[in-house]
VOVEX-971099 format. One record per residue: residue number from 1; y, x, z of N, C-alpha, C in turn. Coordinates in pm, 1 decimal, decimal comma, padded with zeros to 6 digits, m for minus. Layout:
BEGIN
num/n.yy/n.xx/n.zz/ca.yy/ca.xx/ca.zz/c.yy/c.xx/c.zz
NUM/Y/X/Z/Y/X/Z/Y/X/Z
...
This chain:
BEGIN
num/n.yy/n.xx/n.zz/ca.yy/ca.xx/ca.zz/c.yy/c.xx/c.zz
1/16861,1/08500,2/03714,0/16979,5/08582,6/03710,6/16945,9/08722,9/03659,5
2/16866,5/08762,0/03692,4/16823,2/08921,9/03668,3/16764,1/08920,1/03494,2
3/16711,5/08819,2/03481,9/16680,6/08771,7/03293,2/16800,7/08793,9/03209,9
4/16898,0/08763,4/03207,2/17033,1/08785,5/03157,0/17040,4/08930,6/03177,4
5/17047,5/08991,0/03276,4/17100,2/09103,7/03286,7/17028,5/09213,9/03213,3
6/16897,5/09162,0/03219,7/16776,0/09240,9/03100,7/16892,1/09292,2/02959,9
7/16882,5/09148,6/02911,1/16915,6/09100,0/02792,2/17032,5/09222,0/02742,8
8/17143,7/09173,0/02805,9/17270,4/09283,4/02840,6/17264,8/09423,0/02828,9
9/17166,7/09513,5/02901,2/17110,1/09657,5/02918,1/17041,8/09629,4/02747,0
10/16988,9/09582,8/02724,3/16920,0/09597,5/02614,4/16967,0/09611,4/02491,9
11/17113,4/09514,6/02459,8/17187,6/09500,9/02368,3/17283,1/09627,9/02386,8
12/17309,8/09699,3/02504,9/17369,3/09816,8/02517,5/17287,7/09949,1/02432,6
13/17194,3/09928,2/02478,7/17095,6/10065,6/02490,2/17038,8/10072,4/02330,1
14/17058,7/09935,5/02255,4/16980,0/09932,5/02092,7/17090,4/09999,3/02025,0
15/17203,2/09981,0/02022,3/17317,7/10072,1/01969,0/17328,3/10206,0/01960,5
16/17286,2/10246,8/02117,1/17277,4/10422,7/02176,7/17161,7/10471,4/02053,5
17/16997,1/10365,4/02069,9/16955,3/10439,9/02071,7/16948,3/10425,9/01869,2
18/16984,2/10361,9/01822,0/16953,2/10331,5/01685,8/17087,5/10435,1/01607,0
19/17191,3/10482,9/01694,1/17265,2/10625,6/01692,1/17223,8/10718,2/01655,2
20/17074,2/10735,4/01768,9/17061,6/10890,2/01815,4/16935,2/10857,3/01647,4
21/16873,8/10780,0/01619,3/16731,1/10764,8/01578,3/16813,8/10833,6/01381,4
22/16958,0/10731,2/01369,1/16971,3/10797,1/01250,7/17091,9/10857,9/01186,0
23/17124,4/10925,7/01307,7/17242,7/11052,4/01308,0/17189,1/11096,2/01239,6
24/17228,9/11203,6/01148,3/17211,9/11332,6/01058,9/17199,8/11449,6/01145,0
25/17044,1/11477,4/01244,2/17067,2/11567,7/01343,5/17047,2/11715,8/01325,3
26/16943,5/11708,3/01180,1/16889,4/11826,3/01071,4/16989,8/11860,6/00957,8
27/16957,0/11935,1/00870,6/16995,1/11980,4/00775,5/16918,2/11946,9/00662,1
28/16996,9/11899,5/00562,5/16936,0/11872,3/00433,3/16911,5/12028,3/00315,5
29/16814,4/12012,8/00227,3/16770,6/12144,8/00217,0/16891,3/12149,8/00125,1
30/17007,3/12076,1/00024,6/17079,5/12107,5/00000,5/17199,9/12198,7/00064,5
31/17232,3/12137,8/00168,6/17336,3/12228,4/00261,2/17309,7/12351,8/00334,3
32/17167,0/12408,5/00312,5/17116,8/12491,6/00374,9/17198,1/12631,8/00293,7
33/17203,3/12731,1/00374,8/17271,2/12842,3/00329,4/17250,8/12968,5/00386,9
34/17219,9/13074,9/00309,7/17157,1/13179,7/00416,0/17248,2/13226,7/00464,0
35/17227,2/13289,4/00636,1/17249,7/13308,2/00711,1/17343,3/13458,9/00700,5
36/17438,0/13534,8/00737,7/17539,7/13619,8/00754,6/17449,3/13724,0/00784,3
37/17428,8/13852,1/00783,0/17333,5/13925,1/00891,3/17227,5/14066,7/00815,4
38/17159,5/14082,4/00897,5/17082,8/14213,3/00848,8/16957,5/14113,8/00838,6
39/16905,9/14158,4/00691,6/16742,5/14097,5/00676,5/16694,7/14181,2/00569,2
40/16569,2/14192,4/00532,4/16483,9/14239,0/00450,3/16507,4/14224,7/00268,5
41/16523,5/14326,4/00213,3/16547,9/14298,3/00098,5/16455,9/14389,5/m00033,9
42/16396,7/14282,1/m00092,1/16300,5/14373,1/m00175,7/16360,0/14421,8/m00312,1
43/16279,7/14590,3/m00328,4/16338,5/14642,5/m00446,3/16236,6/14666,4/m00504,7
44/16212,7/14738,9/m00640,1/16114,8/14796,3/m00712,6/16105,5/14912,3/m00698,9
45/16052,6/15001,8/m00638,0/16054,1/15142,6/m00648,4/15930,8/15231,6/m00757,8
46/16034,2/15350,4/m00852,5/15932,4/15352,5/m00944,5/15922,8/15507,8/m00919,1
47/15778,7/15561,7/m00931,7/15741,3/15683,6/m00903,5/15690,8/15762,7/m01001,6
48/15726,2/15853,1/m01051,4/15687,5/15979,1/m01151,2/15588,3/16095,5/m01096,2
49/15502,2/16167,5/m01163,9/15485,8/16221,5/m01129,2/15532,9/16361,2/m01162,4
50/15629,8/16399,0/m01243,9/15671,4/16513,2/m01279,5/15787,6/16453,8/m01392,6
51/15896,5/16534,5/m01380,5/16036,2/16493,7/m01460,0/16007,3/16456,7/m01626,6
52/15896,2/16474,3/m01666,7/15852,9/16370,4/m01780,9/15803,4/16238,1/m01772,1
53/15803,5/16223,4/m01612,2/15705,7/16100,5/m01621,2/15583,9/16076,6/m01646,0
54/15493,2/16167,4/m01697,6/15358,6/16168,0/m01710,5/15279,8/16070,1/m01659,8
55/15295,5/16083,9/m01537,2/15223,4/15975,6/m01502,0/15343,4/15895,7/m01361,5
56/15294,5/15735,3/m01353,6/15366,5/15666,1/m01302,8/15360,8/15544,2/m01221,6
57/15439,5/15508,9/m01132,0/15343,8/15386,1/m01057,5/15497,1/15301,2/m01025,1
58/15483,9/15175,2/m00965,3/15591,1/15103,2/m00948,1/15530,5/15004,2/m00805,1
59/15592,3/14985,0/m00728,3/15589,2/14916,8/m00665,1/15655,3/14806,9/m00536,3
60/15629,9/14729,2/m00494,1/15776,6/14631,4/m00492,3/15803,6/14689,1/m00280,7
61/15915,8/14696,2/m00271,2/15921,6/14754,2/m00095,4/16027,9/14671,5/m00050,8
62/16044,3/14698,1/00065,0/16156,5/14625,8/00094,4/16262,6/14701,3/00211,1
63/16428,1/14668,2/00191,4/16487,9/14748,4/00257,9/16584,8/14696,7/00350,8
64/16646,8/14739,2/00439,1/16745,2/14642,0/00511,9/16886,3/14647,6/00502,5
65/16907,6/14508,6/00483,3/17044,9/14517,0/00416,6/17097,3/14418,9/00495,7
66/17248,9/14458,7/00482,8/17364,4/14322,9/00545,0/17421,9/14397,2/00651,5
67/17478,6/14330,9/00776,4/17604,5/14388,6/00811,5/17549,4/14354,4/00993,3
68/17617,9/14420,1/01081,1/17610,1/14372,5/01210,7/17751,1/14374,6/01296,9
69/17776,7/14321,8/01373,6/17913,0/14322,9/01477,1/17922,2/14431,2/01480,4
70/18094,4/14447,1/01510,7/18177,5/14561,3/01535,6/18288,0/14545,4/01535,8
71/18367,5/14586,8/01680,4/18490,6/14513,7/01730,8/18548,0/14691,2/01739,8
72/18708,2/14666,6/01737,6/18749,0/14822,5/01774,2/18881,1/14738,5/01916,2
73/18899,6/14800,0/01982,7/18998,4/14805,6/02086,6/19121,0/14880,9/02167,8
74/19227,7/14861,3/02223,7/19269,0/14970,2/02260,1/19160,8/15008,6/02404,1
75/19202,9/15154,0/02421,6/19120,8/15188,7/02510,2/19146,7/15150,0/02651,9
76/19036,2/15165,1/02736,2/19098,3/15134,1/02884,6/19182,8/15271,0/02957,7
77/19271,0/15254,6/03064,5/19331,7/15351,1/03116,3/19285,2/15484,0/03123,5
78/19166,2/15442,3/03194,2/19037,3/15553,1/03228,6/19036,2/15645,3/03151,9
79/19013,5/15571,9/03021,8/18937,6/15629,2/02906,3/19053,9/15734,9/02843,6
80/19180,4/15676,7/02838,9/19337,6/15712,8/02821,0/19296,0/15849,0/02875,4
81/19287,9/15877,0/02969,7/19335,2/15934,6/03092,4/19239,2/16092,6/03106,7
82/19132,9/16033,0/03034,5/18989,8/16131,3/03052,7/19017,3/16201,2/02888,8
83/19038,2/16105,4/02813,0/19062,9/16176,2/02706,0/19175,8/16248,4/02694,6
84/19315,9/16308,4/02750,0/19406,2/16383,2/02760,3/19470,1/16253,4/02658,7
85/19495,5/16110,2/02671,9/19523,5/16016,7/02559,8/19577,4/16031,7/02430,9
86/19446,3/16056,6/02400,3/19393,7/16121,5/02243,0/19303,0/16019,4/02184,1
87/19184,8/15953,2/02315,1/19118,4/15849,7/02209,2/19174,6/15717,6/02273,3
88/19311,5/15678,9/02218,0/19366,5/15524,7/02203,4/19283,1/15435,5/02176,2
89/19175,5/15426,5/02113,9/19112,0/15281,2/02037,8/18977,2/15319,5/02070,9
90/18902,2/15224,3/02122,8/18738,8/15216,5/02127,1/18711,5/15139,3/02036,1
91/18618,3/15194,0/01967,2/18568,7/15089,0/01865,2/18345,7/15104,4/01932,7
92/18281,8/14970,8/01882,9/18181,8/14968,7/01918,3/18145,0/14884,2/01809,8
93/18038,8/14958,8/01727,7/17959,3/14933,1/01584,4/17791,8/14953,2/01618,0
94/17725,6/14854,4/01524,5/17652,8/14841,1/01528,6/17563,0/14836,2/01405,4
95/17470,7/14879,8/01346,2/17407,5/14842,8/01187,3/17320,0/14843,2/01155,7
96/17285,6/14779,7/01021,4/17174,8/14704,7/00970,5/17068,0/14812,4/00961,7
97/16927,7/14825,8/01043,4/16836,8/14944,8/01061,0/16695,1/14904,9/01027,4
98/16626,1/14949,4/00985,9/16491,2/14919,8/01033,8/16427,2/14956,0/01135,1
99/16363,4/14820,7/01187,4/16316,1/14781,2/01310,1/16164,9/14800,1/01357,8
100/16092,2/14796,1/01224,1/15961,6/14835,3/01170,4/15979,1/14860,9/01052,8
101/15855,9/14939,9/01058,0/15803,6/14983,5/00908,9/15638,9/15007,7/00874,4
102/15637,2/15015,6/00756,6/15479,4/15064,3/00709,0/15426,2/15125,4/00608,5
103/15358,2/15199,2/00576,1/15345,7/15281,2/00469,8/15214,9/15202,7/00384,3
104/15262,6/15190,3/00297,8/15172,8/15133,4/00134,0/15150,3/15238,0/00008,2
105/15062,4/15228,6/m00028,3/14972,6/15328,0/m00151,8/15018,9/15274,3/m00277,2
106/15076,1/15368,1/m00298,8/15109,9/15333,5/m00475,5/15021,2/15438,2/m00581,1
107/14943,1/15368,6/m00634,7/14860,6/15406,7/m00763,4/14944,2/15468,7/m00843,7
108/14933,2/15614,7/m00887,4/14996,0/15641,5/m01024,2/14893,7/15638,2/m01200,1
109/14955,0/15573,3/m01247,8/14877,1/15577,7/m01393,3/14906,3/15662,8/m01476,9
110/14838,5/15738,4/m01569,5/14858,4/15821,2/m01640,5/14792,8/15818,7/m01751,3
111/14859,1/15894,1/m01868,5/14808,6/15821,5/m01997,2/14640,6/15889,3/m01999,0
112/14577,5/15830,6/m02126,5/14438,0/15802,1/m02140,7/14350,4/15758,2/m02033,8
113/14449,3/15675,6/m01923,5/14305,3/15576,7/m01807,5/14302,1/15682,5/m01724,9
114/14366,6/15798,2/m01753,1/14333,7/15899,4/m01556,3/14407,1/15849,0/m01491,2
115/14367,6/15821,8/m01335,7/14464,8/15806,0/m01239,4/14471,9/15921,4/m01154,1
116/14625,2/15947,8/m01100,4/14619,1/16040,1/m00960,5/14592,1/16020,4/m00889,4
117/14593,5/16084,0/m00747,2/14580,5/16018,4/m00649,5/14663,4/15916,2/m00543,6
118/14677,6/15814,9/m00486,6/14750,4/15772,7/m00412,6/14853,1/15818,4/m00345,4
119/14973,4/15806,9/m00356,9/15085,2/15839,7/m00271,7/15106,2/15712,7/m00151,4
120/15139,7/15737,0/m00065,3/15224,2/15641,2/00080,2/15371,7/15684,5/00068,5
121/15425,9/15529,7/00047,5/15567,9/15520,3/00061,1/15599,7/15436,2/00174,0
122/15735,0/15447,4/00236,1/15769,7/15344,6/00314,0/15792,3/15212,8/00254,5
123/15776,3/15109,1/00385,0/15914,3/15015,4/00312,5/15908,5/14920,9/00459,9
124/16044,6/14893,6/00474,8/16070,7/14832,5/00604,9/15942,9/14700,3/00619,9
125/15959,0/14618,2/00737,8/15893,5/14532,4/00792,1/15959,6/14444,1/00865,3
126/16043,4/14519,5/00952,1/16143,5/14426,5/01014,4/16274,8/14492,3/01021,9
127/16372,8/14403,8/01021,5/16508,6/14496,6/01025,6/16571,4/14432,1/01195,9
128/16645,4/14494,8/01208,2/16783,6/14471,9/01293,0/16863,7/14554,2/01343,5
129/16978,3/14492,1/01381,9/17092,5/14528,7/01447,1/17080,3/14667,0/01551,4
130/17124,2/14767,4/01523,5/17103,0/14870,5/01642,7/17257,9/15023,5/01635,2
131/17273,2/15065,2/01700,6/17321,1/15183,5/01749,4/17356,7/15261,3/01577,7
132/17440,5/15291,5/01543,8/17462,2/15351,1/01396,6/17486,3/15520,5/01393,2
133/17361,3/15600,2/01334,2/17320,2/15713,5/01347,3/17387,0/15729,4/01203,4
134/17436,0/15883,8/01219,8/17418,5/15957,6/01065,4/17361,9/15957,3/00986,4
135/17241,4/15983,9/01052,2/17072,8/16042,0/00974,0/17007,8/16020,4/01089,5
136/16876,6/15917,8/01002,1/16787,8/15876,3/01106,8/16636,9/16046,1/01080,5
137/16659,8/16064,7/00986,7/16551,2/16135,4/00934,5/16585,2/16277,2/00858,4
């Protein structure tokens, strides 16, 4: 009696599991799509050394770009109330910052094979989402 009942559980459970084995549970690299958001974006930055250009260096950095949440609202009573209700709407923003950074040496070249000396430029490392300042610097 209990042989049958094997049988039964088994013919249940090959369905479940031959489901789960070849659902589409990943992403194919076709449908893949980048993501909404603040991330790292590289530019060329090119350096002179005097408004002729004399001498010159180029090098590749990277900066942070894209967008972060930000909801606006009416205000709460409180807020009504403290402000002589003047500030109606709270708004709360947030934006794309750098998170790290690091400074890299850019070689300047100059004509006949002299070089200057090394300059340090920034260029981000990591970005994200934070508190939105005027001027960080």
């Amino acid at each position: 009696m209990s042989q049958p009942m094997r049988v039964n559980v088994c013919l249940l459970v090959l369905p479940a599991m031959s489901l789960l084995l070849f659902s589409p549970v990943g992403r194919s690299d076709e449908n893949v799509t980048l993501s909404p958001g603040c991330h790292l974006h590289p530019f060329n930055v090119s350096i002179r050394s005097d408004q002729r250009g004399t001498c010159r260096g180029t090098h590749l950095a990277h900066a942070c770009v894209g967008y972060c949440e930000s909801s606006a609202f009416p205000s709460r009573y409180s807020v009504l109330v403290a402000s002589n209700f003047t500030h109606n709407i709270t708004s709360a923003s947030r934006c794309c910052t750098i998170a790290k950074e690091a400074k890299v040496k850019v070689r300047l070249e100059c004509p006949g094979g002299r070089h200057h000396d090394e300059l340090e430029i920034l260029t981000a490392k990591a970005c994200r989402c934070d508190m939105c300042r005027t001027s960080r610097y």
